[in-house]
Every structure is written in structure tokens, then in C-alpha cells.
C-alpha positions as CSV (number, residue, x, y, z in Angstrom):
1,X,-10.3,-6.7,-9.5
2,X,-8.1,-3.8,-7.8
3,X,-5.4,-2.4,-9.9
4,X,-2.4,-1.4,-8.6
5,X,-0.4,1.9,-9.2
6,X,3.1,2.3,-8.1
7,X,3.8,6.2,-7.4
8,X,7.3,8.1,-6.1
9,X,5.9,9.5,-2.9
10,X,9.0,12.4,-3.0
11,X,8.4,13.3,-6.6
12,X,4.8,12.7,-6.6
13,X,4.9,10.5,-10.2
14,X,3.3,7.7,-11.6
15,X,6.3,5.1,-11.8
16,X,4.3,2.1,-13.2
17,X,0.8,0.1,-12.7
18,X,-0.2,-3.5,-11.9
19,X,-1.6,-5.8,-13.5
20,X,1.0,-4.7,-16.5
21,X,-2.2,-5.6,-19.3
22,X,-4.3,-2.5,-17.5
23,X,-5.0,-0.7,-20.9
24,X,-3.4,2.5,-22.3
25,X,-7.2,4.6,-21.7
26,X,-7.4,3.9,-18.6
27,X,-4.0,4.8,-17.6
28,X,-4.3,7.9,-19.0
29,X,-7.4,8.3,-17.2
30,X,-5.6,7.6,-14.1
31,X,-2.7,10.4,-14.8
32,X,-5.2,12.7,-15.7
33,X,-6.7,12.5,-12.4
34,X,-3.4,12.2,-10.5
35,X,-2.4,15.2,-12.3
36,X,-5.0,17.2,-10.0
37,X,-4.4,18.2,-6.6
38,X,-7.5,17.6,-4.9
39,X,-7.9,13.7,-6.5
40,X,-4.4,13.0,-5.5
41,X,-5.0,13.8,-2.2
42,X,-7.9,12.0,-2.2
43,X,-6.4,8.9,-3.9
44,X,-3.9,8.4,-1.6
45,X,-5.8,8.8,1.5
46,X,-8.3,5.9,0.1
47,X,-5.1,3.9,-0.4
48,X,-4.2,4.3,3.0
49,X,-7.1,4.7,5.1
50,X,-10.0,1.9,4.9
51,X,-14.1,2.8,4.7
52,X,-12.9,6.6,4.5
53,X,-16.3,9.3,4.9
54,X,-16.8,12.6,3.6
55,X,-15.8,14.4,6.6
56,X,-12.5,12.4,6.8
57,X,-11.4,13.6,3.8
58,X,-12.3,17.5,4.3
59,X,-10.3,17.3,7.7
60,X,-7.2,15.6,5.9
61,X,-7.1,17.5,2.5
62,X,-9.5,20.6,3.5
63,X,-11.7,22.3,0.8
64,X,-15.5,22.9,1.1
65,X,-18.0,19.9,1.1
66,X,-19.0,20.8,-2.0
67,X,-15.8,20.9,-4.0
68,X,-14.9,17.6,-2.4
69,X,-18.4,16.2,-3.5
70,X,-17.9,17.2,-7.2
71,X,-14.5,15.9,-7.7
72,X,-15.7,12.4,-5.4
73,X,-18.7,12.5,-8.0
74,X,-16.4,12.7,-11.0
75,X,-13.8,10.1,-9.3
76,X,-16.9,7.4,-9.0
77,X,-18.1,7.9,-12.5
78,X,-14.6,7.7,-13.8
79,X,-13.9,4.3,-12.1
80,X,-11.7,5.0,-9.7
81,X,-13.4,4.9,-6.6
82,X,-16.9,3.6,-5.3
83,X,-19.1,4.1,-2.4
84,X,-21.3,2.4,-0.1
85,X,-23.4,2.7,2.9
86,X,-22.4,0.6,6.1
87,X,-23.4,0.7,9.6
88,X,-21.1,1.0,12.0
89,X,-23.0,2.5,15.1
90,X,-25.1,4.4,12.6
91,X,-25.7,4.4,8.6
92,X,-22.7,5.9,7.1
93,X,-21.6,6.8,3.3
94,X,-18.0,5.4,3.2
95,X,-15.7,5.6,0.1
96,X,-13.0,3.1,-1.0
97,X,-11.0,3.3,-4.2
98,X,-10.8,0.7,-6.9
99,X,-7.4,2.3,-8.2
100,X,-5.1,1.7,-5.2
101,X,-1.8,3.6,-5.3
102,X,1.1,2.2,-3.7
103,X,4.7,4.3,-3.0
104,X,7.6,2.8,-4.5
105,X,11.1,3.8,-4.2
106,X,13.2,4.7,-7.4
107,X,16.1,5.0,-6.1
108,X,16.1,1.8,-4.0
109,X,18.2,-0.5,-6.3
110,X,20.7,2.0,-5.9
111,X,20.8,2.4,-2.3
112,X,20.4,-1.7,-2.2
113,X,23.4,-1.8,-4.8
114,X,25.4,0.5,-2.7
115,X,24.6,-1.2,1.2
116,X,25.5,-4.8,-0.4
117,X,29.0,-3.4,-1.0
118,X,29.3,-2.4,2.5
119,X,27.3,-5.6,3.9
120,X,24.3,-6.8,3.9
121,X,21.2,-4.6,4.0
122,X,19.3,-5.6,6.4
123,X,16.4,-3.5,8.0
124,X,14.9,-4.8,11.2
125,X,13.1,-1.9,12.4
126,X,10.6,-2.4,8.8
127,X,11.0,-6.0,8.9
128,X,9.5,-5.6,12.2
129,X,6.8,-3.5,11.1
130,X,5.5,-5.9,8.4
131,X,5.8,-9.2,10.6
132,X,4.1,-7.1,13.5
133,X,1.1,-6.3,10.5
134,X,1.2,-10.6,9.2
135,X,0.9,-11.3,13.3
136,X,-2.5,-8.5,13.3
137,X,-4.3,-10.5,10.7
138,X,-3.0,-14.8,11.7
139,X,-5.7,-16.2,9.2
140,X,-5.7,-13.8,6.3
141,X,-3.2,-14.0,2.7
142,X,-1.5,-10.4,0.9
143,X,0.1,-9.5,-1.6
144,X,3.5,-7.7,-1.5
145,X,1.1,-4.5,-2.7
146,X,-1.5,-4.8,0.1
147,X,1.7,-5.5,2.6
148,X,3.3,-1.8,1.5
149,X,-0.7,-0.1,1.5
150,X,-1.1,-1.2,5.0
151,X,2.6,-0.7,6.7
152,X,3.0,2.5,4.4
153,X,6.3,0.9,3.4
154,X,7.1,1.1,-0.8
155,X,6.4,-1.8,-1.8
156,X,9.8,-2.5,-3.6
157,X,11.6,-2.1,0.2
158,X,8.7,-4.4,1.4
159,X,9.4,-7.6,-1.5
160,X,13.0,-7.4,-0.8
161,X,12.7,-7.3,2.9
162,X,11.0,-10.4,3.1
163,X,12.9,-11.7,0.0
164,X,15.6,-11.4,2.8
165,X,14.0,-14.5,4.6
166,X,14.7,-16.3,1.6
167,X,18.6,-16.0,2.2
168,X,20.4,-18.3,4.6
169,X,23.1,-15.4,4.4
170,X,21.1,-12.6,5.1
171,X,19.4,-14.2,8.2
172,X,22.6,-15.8,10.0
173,X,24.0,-12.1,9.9
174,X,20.8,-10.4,10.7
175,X,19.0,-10.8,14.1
176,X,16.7,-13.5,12.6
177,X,18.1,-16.4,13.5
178,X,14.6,-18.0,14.6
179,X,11.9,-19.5,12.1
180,X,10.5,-17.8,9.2
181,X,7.6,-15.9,10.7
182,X,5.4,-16.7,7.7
183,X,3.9,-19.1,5.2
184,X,5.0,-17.7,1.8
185,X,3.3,-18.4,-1.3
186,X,2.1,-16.3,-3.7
187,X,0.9,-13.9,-0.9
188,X,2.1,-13.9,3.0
189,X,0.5,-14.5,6.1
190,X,1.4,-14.6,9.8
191,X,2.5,-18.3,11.2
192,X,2.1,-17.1,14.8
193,X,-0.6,-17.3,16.1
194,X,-2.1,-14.7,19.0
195,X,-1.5,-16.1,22.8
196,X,-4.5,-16.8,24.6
197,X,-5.3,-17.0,28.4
């Protein structure tokens, strides 16, 4: 199973992890790691990117091949990634991490707090962004986590955007006036389906 870590993309901290029972050791494995440039870098592109290779990750973060080959080495033998050869055209080494981090927003409830006394916050061009992603992918469920990974959106903006479905309020003062766009359970996924023809 994937864990989860939430992370304050300004500040660059660990803010919390999910599923809440990971234990203590490997947290503190995790913030060891995170405390070093090179596997931060590293860890976040794997959260963003999918079936990342070696030469992906020197163009993005830089470094020699063979600094970026010890610290993937001691990454994989601490858990936190894996790799695994695919072929895609030809054979290729991709890596993918088994600790994905997700940005979440601290001072969101504040700035939420502080819109709702003005109106009601309401952001279309992110709302669009995620029901644009649900409408990419018709037949397949995410979580609120994988959502935020894939639209780059924190994931605390993304639950109460489409929490924002939810209210009749919200919606007859917002520009969504039509049907949900979604099926919600415990994940989402896209109710449209792509045109044909």
C-alpha cells in the first residue's frame, strides 16, 4: 500500500502522513530523507511525474549519474522508492516511489475562513482543472490524494473544492448550476463520458 505524506510546498516541511497508524520509525525515516536535498528533489519529482528514468531525473534536479545512482540505491533499500524495467519502444529502468508526497496548504483554513466572510469561495479555474483530470480517466476511481498528485493542486484546496459540489449554496452562486460532474464515493471519477464520432 502507498503512504501518503502531506508537505508545505513554500516552506518545504513535512505537515503530516497518511494512513495516520504509519509507525514512528518509518517516519523518521522519511524526514531523514526529506531532510536531504538531492532525495527531496527526487521525491517529489516521483510524486509528480509517473515511470520517471535516470536521465529524467539528472535533467530536472542535475548532479552526476553517479551521485544520483547512490542516493536512488539508498532510497530503494530504504523503502521509499522501487524500480522496474518496462518497455515502452525499448527496455527501460523506470523508478516510482512507494512514499508519495502530496502539497498541502497550511494556511488554507485561514484564507477559507477569511473568503467565507466576504462570500463564498469558490474557485472555478481549479475546479476546472480537477473535473478536466476525472473527464481524462471516465472509468477509473481516486482518492482526494491522487486527485492533488496528478493536478498539482494541495490536496486540502482539492477536498474542499469538490466538497463545494456538496453545497446547494455554493453551486446556485457559482457557475455550476449543471449536474455534478462525478460519482462520489469514497474516491471520484468522471460521469462524462468522451464523445465519439
Amino acid at each position: 500500500m502507498e503512504h501518503f505524506v502531506y508537505f508545505d510546498k513554500e516552506a518545504g516541511a513535512i505537515l503530516d502522513f497518511w494512513p495516520t497508524a504509519i509507525p514512528q520509525e518509518e517516519r523518521t525515516l522519511v524526514r531523514r530523507f526529506w531532510s536531504q536535498e538531492i532525495p527531496r528533489k527526487i521525491l517529489i519529482l516521483l510524486s509528480e511525474e509517473e515511470n520517471v528514468t535516470t536521465p529524467r531525473i539528472k535533467q530536472q534536479i542535475g548532479h552526476s549519474m553517479s551521485t544520483l545512482h547512490e542516493n536512488l540505491r539508498k532510497m530503494e533499500l530504504a523503502g521509499l522508492i522501487e524500480t522496474q524495467m518496462i518497455y515502452v519502444g525499448n527496455k527501460q529502468k523506470v523508478i516510482r516511489p512507494k512514499v508519495i508526497f502530496v502539497s498541502k496548504n497550511p494556511k488554507l483554513r485561514e484564507r477559507i475562513k477569511t473568503l467565507l466572510n466576504k462570500g463564498l469561495w469558490v474557485d472555478s479555474k481549479r475546479t476546472n482543472a480537477i473535473i478536466r483530470f476525472l473527464d481524462s480517466h471516465p472509468d477509473q476511481h481516486f482518492t482526494v490524494e491522487e486527485i492533488s498528485r496528478k493536478t498539482e493542486i494541495p490536496v486540502d484546496e482539492v477536498r474542499v473544492l469538490l466538497d463545494n459540489w456538496d453545497s446547494q449554496i455554493t453551486r446556485a452562486f457559482s457557475h455550476f448550476l449543471e449536474p455534478v460532474p462525478f460519482e462520489k464515493r469514497i474516491l471520484y471519477r468522471s460521469k462524462r463520458r468522451p464523445k465519439t464520432g
